[in-house]
Residue, then its C-alpha position, 0 to 999 in steps of 0.5 A: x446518503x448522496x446517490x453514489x452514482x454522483x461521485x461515480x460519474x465524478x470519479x470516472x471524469x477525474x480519472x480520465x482527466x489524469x489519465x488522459x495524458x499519459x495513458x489511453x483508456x482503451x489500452x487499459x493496462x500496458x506492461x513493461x520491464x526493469x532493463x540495466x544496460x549498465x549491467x551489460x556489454x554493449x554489443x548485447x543492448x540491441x538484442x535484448x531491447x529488440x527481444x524485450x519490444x517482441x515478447x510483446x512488453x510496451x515500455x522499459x524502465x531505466x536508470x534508477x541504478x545509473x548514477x555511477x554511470x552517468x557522473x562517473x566524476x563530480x560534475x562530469x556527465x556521461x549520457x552517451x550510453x543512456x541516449x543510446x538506449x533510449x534511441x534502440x527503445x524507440x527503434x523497437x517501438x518501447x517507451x520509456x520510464x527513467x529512474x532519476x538515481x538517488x537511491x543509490x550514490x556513486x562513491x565518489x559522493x559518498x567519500x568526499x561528502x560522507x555527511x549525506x549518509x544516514x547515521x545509525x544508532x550506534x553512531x556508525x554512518x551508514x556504508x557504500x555499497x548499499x541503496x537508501x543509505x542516504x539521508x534525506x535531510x542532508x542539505x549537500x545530498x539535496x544539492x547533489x540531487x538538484x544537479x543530476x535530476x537538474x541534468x536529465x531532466x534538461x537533457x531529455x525533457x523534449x524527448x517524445x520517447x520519454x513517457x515519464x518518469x520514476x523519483x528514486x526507488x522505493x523511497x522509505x529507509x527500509x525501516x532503518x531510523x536516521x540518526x543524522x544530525x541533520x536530522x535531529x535538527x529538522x526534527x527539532x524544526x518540524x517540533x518547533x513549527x507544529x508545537x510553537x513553545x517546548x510547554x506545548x511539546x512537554x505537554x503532549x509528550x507526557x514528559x513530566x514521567x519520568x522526568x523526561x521535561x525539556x527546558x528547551x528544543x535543543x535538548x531534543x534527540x531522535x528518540x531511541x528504537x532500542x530498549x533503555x535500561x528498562x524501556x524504549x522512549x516515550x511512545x508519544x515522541x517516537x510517533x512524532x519522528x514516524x511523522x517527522x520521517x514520512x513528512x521528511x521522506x515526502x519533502x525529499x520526493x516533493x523536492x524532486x518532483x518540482x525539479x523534473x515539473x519545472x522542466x519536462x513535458x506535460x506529457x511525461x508523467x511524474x511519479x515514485x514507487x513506495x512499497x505496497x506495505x507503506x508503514x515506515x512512510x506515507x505515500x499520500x502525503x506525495x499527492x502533488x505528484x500525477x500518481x503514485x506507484x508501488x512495489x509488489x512481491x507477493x511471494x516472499x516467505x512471509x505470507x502463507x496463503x490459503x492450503x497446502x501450495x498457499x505459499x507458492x501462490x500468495x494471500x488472496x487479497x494483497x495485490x488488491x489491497x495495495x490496487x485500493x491503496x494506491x489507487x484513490x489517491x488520484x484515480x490512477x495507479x501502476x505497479x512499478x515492481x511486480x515479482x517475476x519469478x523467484x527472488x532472493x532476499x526473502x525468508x524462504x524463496x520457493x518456485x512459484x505456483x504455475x500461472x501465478x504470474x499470470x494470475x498477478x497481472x490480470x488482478x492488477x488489470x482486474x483492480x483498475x491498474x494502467x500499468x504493470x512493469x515488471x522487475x527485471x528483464x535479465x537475471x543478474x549474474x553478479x551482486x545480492x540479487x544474483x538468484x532473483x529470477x528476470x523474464x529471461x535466465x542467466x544466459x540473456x535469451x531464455x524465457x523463464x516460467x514467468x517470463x512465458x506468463x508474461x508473454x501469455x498475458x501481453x497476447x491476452x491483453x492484445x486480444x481484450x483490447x479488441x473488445x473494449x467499449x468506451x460506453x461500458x456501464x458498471x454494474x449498479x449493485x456492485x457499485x452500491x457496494x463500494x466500502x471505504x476504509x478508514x486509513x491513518x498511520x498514525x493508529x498503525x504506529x501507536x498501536x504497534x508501540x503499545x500491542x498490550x498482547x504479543x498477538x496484536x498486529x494492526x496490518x494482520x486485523x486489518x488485513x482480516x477485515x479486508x480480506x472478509x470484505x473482497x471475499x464478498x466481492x465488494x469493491x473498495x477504496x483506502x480514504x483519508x479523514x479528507x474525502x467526503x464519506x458520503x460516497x460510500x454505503x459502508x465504510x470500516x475504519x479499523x483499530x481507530x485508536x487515535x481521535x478527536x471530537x470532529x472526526x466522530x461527529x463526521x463519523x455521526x452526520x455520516x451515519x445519520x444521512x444514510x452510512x454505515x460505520x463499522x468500528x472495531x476493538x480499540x477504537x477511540x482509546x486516545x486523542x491525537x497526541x496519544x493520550x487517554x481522555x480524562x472521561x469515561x474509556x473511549x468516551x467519544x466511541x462510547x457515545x457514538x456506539x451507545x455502549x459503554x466500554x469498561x474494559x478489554x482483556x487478552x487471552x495466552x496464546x494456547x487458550x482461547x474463549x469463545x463468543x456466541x453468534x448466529x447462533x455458532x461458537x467463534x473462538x478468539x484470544x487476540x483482544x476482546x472490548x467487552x461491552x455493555x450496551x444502552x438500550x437503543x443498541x442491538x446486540x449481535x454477539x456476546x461473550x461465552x464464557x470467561x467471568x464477563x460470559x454473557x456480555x456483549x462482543x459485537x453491538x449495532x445501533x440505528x442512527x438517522x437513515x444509517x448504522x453504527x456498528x461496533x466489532x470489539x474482538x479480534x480474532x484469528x481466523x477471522x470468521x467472526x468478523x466476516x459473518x458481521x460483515x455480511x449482517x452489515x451489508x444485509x441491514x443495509x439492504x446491499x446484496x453481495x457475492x460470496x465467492x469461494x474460499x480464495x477467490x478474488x473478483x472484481x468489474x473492470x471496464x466492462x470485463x469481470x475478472x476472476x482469480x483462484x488463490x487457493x490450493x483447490x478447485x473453485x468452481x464459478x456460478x456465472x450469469x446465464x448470458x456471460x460470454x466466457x473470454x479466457x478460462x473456465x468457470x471451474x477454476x484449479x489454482x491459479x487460474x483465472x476466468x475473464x467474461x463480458 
């Protein structure tokens, strides 16, 4: 392996470099908050910027929501009020974040040019009233964006009050397919350009099933979400839409950034916020943007969290995973939306646990982030959102519980800063650490349209093997195909269905020079065009893990079979590759019952100066998973931390960060020489512990 102090060093220059600019590295985090002074009589704008700039916030977010405001008639613009603003924002010391206002039409627009609207499947355009509800490839939408992005960036380009600037909200559709014929004819287009003739298209669509074989493009539709007479679409062109979209979604943020670059200040930042799930789009696809941001709910009824009070408090590791997510991409990042109490839009929406907003913002500092702004100030009176708790309540002055967290965590934030050290030098073990993992929607999108068991859910195996990762207190980085592997002592790429012959042999160099890889169920199963190989099943894993992979099975969902390790049962019923292993390939867990019992589950095989190694279940728990995990880094000669049950920990500019998630206590074992800043080693839910 290459030493990884090398890329260390080169990360923390590139980051600085970005950083420089925009953020001062020993501020480290900022915070902010969402403000809609369109939503509010005038006369109170004052009191409650003055407010916001005293509970310590030090930049507010505007205008994402405005455009009915500012173009209240076409080609008539009102930014009296927003300058207004802007002007009491810089009075109380806030620097801003404005909103350019796309996700959301004024309905003018949406009345005289009903053609911007997304169509949905049943032919019925999309209504006002709504937000994303525009298409990204109608051509007059586009142009109506030019001129109001056209129109604020002229305006306040050379405003130093302006400390960047936000593209639309949460680009992404929600999931919702554009059936827009507009959009069936880029499709058609995006086709044409990566296929180049309709045998190439019929080829990789498998379309001679079925008789689905096209003569031409043009008897191309947007293939269908909802079950047919017997099925969806062809799996192979629903996932080429999924691209079409994200490369659509990129296209239409794209287009936004290269009005705003041509015209503001250097100074001022330009980014967008993609939600911290990112599966219907893809933000690394926005890489010509200075970073990217992202959106983060943790508490939303859908996520249960560790014990009893897990609901109240979210899963350990989803702040950290959307922070090593968003983050490498350019080397920094912000959460542009972080819940500040209770919403309403979720499946259940329950108080939150005590200082769990607290506990939120330093995970974000801990994971690395410049800034954290919170969606909103004041809780709505009116409209859907009108039980979304803000930082202050519903008569416009009252601290809310997570409004009084916010505030601890600003007065903390002020007191670390007097502790910074430009020269601090991370740790070198946990450096060795850092773990990559192997990120392509693409794995996600097909596995998703063929689960072959209703138990298979690529973000929740996913989500296991990360989880296991952080709770060893390893740090970690999402990648790209693109990014030199060497940089990493371990790199796990997940479920992998979807590959080709250059991506194992970079998987194979990177092994032999001194990487460890970890594989798991799944991988290799398909080219890049979805298809089996016409060899021997996952004939390029196979080779790569020394082990031949003859067949997976599934159990019911209230049985389970078991697999022997470290000498313990492990149950599992999701998926299971079973196994048979060639004689340079160790085996590390096997089969123990079922008709296949004694075969091999987990394989490991040496290569060069590095390691292979193949996890072939998938299980609920994910017990199993972790215990290899651990074995990996141990042959690997890498010492880790296992934190308890809940905890997350990590290093940050000379400061180590610990967080408890769980619904106990979880007590600390700290280094002789910590000098304990806030919190204790005995950590209750919820609390966290900051030491040098």
């Amino acid at each position: 392996m290459k030493t990884i102090f090398i890329f260390l060093i080169f990360l923390v220059f590139q980051t600085s470099m970005f950083a420089q600019s925009y953020f001062k590295p020993e501020n480290m985090l900022e915070t902010g908050v969402y403000y809609y002074p369109e939503s509010w009589s005038p006369d109170q704008w004052e009191r409650d910027i003055k407010n916001i700039s005293e509970i310590g916030f030090e930049f507010i977010h505007l205008a994402e929501f405005g455009w009915a405001k500012m173009e209240p008639e076409e080609g008539k613009y009102d930014f009296a009020w927003l300058d207004k603003v802007i002007e009491l924002s810089a009075k109380y010391k806030l620097k801003v974040i404005l909103g350019t206002p796309t996700a959301a039409p004024p309905v003018w627009l949406s009345q005289k040019y009903p053609e911007i609207l997304i169509v949905l499947e049943t032919g019925q355009r999309a209504q006002h009233g709504t937000r994303e509800h525009y298409s990204w490839s109608s051509a007059k939408y586009r142009e109506m964006t030019e001129k109001i992005v056209s129109a604020m960036a002229k305006r306040y380009s050379q405003n130093k009050n302006i400390w960047g600037w936000q593209i639309d909200n949460e680009p992404s559709h929600y999931g919702v397919v554009d059936y827009n014929e507009e959009a069936r004819l880029h499709f058609i287009e995006w086709l044409k350009k990566k296929y180049g003739t309709v045998e190439k298209l019929n080829h990789a669509w498998g379309t001679a099933f079925w008789s689905i074989t096209f003569n031409n493009f043009n008897q191309i539709e947007i293939p269908s979400k909802l079950k047919q007479v017997t099925d969806v679409a062809s799996q192979h062109s629903m996932i080429d839409y999924k691209r079409f979209s994200a490369d659509e979604c990129a296209d239409y943020v794209s287009f936004q950034g290269k009005i705003l670059k041509a015209t503001v200040r250097k100074e001022q930042f330009v980014t967008t916020n993609f939600m911290h799930h990112h599966t219907e789009v893809n933000p690394w696809l926005n890489d010509d943007l200075d970073f990217i941001s992202y959106t983060m709910y943790p508490i939303s009824g859908r996520y249960a969290g560790i014990g009893d009070q897990g609901f109240r408090l979210g899963e350990p590791a989803r702040i950290s995973y959307a922070n090593d997510f968003f983050r490498p991409l350019k080397g920094i990042t912000g959460v542009m939306e972080l819940q500040p109490g209770q919403i309403n839009w979720a499946p259940l929406n329950p108080q939150l646990y005590p200082g769990v907003v607290r506990a939120w913002l330093w995970n974000c500092f801990a994971g690395g982030l410049s800034f954290a702004c919170t969606y909103r100030y004041r809780q709505p009176l009116f409209g859907c959102e009108q039980y979304h708790y803000g930082i202050v309540g519903t008569d416009g002055v009252t601290l809310s519980s997570g409004g009084a967290e916010y505030k601890q965590f600003m007065l903390e934030m002020k007191q670390i800063r007097t502790r910074y050290n430009a020269n601090a030098v991370c740790p070198p073990d946990y450096m060795a650490l850092k773990t990559a993992f192997l990120f392509n929607l693409d794995n996600l999108w097909d596995t998703e349209w063929q689960k072959q068991t209703i138990q298979w859910d690529y973000k929740k195996h996913q989500g296991k093997l990360y989880s296991a990762v952080k709770s060893l207190c390893v740090p970690v980085d999402f990648i790209s195909e693109k990014v030199d592997f060497s940089a990493y002592n371990v790199m796990v790429a997940p479920a992998y269905q979807l590959l080709d012959k250059q991506l194992v042999d970079k998987w194979k160099s990177y092994a032999e020079n001194g990487g460890n890889l970890v594989l798991t169920c799944r991988a290799g199963q398909k080219d890049r065009d979805g298809h089996f190989f016409e060899a021997k099943w996952a004939p390029y894993v196979s080779e790569l893990i020394g082990a031949d992979i003859p067949m997976f099975d599934h159990m019911p969902v209230d049985q389970f079979a078991k697999i022997a390790f470290g000498g313990k049962q492990y149950e599992w019923n999701n998926w299971a590759d079973i196994l048979e292993p060639s004689k340079d390939a160790e085996v590390w867990a096997t089969y123990s019952d079922q008709f296949y019992a004694g075969k091999a589950a987990v394989v490991h095989r040496k290569l060069g100066k590095g390691s292979v190694t193949y996890i072939g279940c998938d299980t609920d728990d994910g017990l199993l998973e972790k215990e290899i995990l651990k074995k990996v880094y141990q042959s690997a000669g890498l010492t880790y931390n296992e934190l308890p049950e809940g905890v997350i920990q990590h290093w940050r500019d000379g400061f180590w960060v610990a967080i408890n998630y769980s619904s106990n206590v979880a007590k600390l074992t700290l280094p002789d020489n910590a000098q304990i800043i806030f919190g204790s080693p005995e950590l209750k839910p919820a609390e966290v512990v900051v030491w040098k």
